[in-house]
C-alpha positions as YAML, in Angstrom:
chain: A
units: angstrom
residues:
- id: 1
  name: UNK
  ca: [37.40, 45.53, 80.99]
- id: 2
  name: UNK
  ca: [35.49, 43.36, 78.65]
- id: 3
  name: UNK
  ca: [38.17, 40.42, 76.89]
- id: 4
  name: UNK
  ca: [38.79, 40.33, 73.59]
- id: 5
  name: UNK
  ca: [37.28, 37.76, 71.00]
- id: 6
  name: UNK
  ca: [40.60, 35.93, 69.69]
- id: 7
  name: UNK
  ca: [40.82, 34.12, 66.53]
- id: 8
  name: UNK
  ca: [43.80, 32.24, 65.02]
- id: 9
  name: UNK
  ca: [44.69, 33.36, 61.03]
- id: 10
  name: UNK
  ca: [46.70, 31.45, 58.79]
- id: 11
  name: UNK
  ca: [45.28, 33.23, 55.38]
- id: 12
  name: UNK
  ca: [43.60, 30.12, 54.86]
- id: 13
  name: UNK
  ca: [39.95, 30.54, 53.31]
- id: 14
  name: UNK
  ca: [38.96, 28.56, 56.61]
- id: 15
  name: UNK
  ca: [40.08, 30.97, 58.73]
- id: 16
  name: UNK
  ca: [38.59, 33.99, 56.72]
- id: 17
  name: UNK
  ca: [35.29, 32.44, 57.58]
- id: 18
  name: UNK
  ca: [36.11, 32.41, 61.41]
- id: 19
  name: UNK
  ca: [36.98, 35.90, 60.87]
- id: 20
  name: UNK
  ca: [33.84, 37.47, 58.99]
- id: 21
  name: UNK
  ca: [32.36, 35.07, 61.86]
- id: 22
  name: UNK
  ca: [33.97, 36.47, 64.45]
- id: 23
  name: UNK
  ca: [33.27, 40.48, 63.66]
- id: 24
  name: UNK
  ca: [29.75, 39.41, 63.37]
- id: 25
  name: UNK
  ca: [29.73, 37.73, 67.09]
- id: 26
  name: UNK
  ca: [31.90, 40.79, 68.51]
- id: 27
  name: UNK
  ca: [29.10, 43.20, 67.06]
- id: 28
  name: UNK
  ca: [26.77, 41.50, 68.83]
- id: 29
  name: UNK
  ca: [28.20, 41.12, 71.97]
- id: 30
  name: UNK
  ca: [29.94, 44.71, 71.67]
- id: 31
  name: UNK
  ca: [33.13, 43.08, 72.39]
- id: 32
  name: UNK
  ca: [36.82, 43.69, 70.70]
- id: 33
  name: UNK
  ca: [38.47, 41.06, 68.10]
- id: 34
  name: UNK
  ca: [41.94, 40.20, 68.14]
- id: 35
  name: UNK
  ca: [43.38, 38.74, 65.40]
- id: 36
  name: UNK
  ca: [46.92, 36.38, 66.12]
- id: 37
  name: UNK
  ca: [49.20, 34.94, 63.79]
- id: 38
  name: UNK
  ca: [51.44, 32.26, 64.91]
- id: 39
  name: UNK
  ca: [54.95, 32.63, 62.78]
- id: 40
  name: UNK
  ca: [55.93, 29.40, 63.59]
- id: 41
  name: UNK
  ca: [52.53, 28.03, 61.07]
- id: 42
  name: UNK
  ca: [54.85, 25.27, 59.79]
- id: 43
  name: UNK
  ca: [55.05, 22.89, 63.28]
- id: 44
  name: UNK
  ca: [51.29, 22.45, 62.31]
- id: 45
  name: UNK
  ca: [50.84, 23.48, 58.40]
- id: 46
  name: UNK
  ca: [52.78, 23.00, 54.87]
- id: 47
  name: UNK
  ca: [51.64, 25.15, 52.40]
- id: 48
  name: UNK
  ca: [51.01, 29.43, 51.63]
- id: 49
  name: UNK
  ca: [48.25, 30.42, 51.75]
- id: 50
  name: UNK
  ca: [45.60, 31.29, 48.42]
- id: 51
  name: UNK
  ca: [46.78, 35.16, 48.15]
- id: 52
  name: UNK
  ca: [49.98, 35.05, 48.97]
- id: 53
  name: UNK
  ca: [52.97, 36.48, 46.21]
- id: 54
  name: UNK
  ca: [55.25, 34.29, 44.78]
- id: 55
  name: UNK
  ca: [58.30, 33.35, 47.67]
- id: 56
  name: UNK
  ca: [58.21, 36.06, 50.49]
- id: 57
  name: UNK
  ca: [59.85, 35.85, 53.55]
- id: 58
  name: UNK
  ca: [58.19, 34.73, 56.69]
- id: 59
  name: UNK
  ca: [58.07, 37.84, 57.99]
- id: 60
  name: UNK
  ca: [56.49, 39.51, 55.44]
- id: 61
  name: UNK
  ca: [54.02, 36.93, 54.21]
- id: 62
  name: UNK
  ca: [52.96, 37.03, 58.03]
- id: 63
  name: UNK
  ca: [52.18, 40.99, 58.37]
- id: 64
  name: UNK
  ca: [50.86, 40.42, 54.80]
- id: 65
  name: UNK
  ca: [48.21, 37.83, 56.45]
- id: 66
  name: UNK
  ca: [47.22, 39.69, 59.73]
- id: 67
  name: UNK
  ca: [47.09, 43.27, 57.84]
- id: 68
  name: UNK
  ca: [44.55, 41.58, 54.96]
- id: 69
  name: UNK
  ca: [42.22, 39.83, 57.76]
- id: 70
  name: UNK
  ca: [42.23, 43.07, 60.15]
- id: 71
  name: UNK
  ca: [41.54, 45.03, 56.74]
- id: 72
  name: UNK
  ca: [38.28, 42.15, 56.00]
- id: 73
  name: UNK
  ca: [37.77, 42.52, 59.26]
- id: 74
  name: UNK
  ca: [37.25, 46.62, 59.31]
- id: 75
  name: UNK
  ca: [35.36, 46.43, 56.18]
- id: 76
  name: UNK
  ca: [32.93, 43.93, 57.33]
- id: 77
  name: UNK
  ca: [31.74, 45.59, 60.35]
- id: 78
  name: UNK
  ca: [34.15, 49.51, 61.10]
- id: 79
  name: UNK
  ca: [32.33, 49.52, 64.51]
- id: 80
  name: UNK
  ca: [34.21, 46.32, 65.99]
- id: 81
  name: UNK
  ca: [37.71, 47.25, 67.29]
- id: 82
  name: UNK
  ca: [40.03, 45.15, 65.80]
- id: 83
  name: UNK
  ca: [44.06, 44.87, 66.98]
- id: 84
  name: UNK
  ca: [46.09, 41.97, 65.31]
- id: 85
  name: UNK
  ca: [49.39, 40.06, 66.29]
- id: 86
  name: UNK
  ca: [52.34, 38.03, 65.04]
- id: 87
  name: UNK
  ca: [53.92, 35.97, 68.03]
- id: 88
  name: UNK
  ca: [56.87, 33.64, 67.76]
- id: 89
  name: UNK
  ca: [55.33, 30.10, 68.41]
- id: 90
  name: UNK
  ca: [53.27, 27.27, 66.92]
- id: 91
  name: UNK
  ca: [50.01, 27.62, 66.57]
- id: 92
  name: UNK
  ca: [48.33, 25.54, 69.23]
- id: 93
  name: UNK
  ca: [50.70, 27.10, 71.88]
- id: 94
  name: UNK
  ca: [49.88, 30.62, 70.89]
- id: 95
  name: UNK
  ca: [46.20, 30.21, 71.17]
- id: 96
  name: UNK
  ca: [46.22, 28.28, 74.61]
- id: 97
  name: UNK
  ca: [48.49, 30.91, 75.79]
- id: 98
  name: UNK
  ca: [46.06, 33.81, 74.36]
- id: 99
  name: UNK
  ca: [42.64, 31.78, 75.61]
- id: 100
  name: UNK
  ca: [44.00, 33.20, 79.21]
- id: 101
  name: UNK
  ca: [43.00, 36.65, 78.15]
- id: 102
  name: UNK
  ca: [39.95, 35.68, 76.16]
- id: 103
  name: UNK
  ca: [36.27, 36.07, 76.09]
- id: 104
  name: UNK
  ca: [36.28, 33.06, 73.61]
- id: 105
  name: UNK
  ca: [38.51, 31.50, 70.78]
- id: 106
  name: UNK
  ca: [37.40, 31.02, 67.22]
- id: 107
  name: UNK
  ca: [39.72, 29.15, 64.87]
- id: 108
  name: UNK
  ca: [38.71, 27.49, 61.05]
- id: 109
  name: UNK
  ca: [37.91, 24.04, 61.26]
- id: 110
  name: UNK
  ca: [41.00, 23.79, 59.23]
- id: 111
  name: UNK
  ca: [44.75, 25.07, 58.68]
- id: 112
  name: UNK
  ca: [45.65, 26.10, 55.18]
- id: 113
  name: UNK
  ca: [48.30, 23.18, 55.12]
- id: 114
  name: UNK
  ca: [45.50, 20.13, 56.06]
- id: 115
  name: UNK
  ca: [44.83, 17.67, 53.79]
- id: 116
  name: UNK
  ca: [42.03, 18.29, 51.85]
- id: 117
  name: UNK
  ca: [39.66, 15.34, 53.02]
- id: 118
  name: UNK
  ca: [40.58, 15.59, 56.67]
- id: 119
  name: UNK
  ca: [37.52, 16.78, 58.24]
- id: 120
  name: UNK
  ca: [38.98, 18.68, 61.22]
- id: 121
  name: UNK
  ca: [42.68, 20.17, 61.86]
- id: 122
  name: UNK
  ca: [44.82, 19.48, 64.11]
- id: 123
  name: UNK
  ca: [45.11, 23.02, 65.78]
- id: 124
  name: UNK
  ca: [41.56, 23.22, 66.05]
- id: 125
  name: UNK
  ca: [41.40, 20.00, 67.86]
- id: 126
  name: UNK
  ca: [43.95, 20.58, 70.25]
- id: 127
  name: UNK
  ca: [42.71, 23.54, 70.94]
- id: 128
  name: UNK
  ca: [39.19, 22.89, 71.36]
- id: 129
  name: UNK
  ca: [40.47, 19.92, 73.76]
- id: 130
  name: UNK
  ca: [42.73, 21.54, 75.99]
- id: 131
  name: UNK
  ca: [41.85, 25.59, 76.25]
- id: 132
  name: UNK
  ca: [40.56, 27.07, 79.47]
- id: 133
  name: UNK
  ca: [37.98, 29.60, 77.63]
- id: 134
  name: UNK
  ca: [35.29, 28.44, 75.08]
- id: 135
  name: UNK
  ca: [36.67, 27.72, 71.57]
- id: 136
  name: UNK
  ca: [34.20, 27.96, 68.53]
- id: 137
  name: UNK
  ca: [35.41, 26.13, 65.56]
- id: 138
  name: UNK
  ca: [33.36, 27.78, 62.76]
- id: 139
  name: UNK
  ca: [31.84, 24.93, 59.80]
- id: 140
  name: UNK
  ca: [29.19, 24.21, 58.40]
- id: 141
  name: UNK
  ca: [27.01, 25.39, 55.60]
- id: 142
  name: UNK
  ca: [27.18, 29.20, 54.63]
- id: 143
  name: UNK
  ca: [23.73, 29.66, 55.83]
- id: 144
  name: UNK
  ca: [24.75, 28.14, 59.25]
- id: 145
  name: UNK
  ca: [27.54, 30.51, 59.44]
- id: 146
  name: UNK
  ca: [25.26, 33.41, 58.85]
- id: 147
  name: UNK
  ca: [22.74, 32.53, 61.53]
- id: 148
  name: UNK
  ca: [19.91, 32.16, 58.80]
- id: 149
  name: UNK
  ca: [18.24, 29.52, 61.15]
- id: 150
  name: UNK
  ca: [17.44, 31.60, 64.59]
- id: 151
  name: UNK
  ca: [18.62, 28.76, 66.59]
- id: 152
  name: UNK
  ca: [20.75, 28.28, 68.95]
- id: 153
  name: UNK
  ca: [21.17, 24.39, 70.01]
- id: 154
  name: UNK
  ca: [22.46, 23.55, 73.77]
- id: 155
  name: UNK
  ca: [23.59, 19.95, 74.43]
- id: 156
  name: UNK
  ca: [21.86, 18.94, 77.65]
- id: 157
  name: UNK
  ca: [23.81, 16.75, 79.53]
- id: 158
  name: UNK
  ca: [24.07, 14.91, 83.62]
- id: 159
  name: UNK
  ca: [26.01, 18.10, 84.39]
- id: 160
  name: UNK
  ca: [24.68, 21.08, 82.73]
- id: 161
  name: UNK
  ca: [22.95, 22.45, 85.01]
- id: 162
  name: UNK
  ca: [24.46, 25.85, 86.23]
- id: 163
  name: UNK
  ca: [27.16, 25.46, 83.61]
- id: 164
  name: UNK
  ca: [28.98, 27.45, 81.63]
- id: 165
  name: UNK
  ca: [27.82, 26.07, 78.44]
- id: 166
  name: UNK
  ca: [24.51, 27.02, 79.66]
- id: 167
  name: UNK
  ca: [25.41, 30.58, 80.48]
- id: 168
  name: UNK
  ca: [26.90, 31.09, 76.85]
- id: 169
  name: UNK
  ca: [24.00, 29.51, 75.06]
- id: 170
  name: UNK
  ca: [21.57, 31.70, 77.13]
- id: 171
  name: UNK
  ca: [24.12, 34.42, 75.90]
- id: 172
  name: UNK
  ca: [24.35, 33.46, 72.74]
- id: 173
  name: UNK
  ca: [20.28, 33.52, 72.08]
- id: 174
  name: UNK
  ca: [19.63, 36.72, 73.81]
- id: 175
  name: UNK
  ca: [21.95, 38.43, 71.55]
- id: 176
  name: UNK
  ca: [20.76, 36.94, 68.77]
- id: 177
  name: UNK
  ca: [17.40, 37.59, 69.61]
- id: 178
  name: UNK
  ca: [16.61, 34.06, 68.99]
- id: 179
  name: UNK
  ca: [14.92, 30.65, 70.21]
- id: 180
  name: UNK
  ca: [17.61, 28.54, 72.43]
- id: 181
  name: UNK
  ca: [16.79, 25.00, 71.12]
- id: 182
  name: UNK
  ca: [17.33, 22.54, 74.13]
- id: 183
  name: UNK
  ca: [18.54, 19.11, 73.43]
- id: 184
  name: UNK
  ca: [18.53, 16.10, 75.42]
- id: 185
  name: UNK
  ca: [19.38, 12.98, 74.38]
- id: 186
  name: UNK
  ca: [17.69, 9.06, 76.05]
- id: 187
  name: UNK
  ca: [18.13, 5.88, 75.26]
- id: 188
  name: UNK
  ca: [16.74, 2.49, 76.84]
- id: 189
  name: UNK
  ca: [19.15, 0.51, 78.88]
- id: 190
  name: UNK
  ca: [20.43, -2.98, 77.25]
- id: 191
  name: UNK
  ca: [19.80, -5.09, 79.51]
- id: 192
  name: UNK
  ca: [16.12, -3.45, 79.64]
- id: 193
  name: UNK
  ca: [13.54, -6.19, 78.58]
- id: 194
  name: UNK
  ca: [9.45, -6.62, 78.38]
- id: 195
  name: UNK
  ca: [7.15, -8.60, 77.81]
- id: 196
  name: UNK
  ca: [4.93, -6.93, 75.25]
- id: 197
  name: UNK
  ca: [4.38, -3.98, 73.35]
- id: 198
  name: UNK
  ca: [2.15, -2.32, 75.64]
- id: 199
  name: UNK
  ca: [5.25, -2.32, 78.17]
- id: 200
  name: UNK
  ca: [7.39, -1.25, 75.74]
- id: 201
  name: UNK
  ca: [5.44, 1.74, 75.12]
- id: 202
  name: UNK
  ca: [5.68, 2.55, 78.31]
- id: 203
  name: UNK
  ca: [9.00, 1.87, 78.91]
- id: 204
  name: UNK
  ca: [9.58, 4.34, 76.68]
- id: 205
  name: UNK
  ca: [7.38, 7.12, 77.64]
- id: 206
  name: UNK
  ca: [9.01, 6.97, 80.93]
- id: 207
  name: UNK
  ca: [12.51, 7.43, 79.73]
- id: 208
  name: UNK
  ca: [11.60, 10.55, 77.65]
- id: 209
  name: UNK
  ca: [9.35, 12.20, 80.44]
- id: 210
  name: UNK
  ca: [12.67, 11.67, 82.95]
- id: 211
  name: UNK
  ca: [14.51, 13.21, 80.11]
- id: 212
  name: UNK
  ca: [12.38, 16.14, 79.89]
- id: 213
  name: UNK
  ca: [12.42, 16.39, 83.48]
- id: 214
  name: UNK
  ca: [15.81, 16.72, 83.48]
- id: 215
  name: UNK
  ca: [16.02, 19.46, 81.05]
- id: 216
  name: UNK
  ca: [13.33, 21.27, 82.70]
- id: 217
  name: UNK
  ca: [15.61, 21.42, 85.92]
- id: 218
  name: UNK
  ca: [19.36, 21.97, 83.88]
- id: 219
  name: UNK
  ca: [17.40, 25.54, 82.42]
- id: 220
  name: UNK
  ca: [15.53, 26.24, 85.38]
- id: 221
  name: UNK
  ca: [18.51, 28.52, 86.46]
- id: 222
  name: UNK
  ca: [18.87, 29.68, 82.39]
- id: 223
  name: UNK
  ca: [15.47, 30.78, 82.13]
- id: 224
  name: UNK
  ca: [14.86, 32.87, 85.20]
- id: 225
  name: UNK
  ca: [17.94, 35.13, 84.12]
- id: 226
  name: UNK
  ca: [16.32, 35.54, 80.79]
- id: 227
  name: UNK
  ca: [13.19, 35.77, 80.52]
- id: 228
  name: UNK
  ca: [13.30, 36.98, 77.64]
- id: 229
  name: UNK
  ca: [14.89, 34.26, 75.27]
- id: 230
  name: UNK
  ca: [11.92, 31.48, 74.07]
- id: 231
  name: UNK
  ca: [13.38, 28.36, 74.97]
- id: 232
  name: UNK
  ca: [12.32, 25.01, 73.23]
- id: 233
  name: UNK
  ca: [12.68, 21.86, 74.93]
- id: 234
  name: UNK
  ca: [13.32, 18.22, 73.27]
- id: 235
  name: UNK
  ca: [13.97, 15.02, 74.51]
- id: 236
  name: UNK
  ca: [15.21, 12.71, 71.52]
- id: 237
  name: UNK
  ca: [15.78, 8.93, 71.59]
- id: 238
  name: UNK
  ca: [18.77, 8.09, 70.56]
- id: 239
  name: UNK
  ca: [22.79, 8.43, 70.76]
- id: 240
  name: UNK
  ca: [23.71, 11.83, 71.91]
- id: 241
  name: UNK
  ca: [26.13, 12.70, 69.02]
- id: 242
  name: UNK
  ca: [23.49, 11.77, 66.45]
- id: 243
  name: UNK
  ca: [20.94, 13.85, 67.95]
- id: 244
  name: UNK
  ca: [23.05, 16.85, 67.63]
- id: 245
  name: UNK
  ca: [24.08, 15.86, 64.34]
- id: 246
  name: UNK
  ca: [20.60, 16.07, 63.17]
- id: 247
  name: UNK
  ca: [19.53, 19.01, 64.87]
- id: 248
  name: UNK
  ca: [22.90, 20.68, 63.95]
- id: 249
  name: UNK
  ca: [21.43, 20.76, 60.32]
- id: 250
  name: UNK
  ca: [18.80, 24.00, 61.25]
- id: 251
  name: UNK
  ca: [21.03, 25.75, 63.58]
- id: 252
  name: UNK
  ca: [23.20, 28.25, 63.57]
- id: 253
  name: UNK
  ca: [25.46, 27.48, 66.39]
- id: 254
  name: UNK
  ca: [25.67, 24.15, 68.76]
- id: 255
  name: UNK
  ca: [27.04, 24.93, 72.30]
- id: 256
  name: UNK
  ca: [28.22, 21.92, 74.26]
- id: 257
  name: UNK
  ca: [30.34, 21.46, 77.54]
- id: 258
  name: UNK
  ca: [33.68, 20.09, 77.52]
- id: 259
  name: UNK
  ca: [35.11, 18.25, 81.09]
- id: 260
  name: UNK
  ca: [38.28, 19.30, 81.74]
- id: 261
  name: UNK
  ca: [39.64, 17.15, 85.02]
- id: 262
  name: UNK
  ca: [42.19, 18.55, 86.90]
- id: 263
  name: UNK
  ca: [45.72, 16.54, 86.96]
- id: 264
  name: UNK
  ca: [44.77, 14.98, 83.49]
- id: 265
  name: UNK
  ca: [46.90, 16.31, 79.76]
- id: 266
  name: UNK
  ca: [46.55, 15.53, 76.45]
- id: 267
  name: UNK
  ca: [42.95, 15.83, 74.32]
- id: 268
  name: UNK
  ca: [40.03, 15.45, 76.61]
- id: 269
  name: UNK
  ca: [36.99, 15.19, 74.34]
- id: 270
  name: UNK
  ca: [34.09, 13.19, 75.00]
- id: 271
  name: UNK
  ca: [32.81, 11.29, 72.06]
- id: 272
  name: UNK
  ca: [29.97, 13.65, 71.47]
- id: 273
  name: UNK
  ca: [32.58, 16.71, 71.54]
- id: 274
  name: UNK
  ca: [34.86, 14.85, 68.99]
- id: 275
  name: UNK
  ca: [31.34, 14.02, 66.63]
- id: 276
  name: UNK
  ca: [30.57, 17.65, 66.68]
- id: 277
  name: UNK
  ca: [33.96, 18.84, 65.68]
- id: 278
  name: UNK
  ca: [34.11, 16.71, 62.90]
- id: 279
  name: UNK
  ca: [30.86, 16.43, 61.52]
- id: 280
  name: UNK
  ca: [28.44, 19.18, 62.61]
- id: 281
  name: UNK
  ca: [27.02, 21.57, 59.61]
- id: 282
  name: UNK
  ca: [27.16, 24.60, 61.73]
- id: 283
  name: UNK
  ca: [29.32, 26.33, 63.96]
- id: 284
  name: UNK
  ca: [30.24, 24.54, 67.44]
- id: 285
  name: UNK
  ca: [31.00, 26.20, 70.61]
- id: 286
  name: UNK
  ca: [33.23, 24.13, 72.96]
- id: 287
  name: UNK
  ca: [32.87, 25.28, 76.34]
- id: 288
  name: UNK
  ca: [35.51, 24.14, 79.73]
- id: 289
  name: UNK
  ca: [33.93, 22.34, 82.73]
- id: 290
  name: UNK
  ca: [36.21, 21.54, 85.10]
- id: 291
  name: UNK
  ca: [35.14, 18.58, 87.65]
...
């Protein structure tokens, strides 16, 4: 039995986007959406959301939420199945709890109670930092969201190779009938001097032509199980985070790996992660590694 796509509602206009989003992804991997509403919103948020009425009760403004986002939901694609959920906890614990039983998460990039200039909320964050499935936080520009672009980005880093991140941007391309754009980022050592600009020249050439080496042997794996997806590699010099920045700008989805090491709690994010999160203008998919 395939597992459901799960995404968090709060009848913010955030989360409507993860969930026009979300039917979208579920049609094209012809898997079921699940829509959950945590009633316990307030541990996280502070405010109703833009269509509620005027003072209902918890209870109703909650079946109120999940019954107008399954309705968007149905209207926006009637092939997906679609179930929905209220459950008695906070936010963050609901959707760790659900990410057991997930093919992925998508949440909002933020809650409808987040201050207005805060570029990421906090479930999103926690979530994205401590989940066991892959958690897309959907952002970015409205032709991002709509996969105008025909690119899928992968973040190629020491340990990608056979990952999961790999798998789902692989995934992610050949449903999407796409080009998986693969990005590696290089960047001289500081301590690395010479003597002239000749050498630096070729200092450089060989740190981009190990970097492309690399790539070629993280996808090697990637591309004989699909053949069919046109893969573009590119080494870029440069901070890792900023490179995916950039590149985030013409893509419609940026798929990274997140470690997860065993015995260690609380947010673990990498500082490329966190950049992503906060800053890219497109979709990002998070995706568990556990070391």
């Amino acid at each position: 039995m395939e597992l459901p796509l799960v995404v968090g509602v709060d009848g913010s206009d955030s989360s409507l986007q993860a969930v026009d989003w979300a039917v979208d992804e579920a049609a094209r991997l012809g898997l079921p959406l699940r829509l959950v509403y945590a009633s316990l919103w307030e541990r996280y948020e502070g405010s109703r959301p833009s269509f509620s009425t005027d003072g209902p009760a918890e209870e109703v403004m909650a079946e109120h939420i999940v019954a107008s986002c399954a309705d968007r939901a149905r209207l926006r694609n009637p092939d997906v199945k679609v179930s929905s959920d209220v459950l008695p906890d906070d936010a963050v614990s609901v959707l760790l709890h659900a990410a057991h039983e997930s093919s992925a998460l998508i949440t909002g990039s933020r809650g409808r109670g987040e201050v207005a200039g805060l570029l990421l909320g906090t479930v999103s964050l926690t979530v994205a930092a401590r989940a066991v499935c892959p958690v897309i936080v959907v952002r970015g520009g409205e032709r991002n969201r709509q996969g105008s672009f025909g690119r899928v980005v992968l973040g190629v880093g020491d340990s990608t190779e056979g990952s999961a991140a790999l798998r789902l941007a692989f995934r992610e391309a050949e449903a999407r009938g796409c080009t998986l754009h693969a990005v590696r980022a290089w960047r001289r050592r500081a301590h690395e001097h010479v003597d002239s600009p000749l050498m630096v020249d070729d200092s450089a050439v060989a740190h981009e032509e190990r970097a492309s080496a690399l790539l070629t042997d993280a996808l090697r794996d990637g591309v004989r199980n699909h053949p069919e997806v046109d893969v573009l590699r590119q080494a870029f010099e440069g901070p890792a985070h900023k490179v995916l920045l950039d590149v985030s700008a013409g893509a419609d989805l940026v798929v990274v790996g997140a470690v997860r090491r065993h015995g260690h709690f609380g947010l673990q994010l990498g500082r490329v992660t966190h950049a992503l999160l906060h800053h890219a203008e497109c979709p990002v998919a998070v995706v568990p590694q556990r070391v």
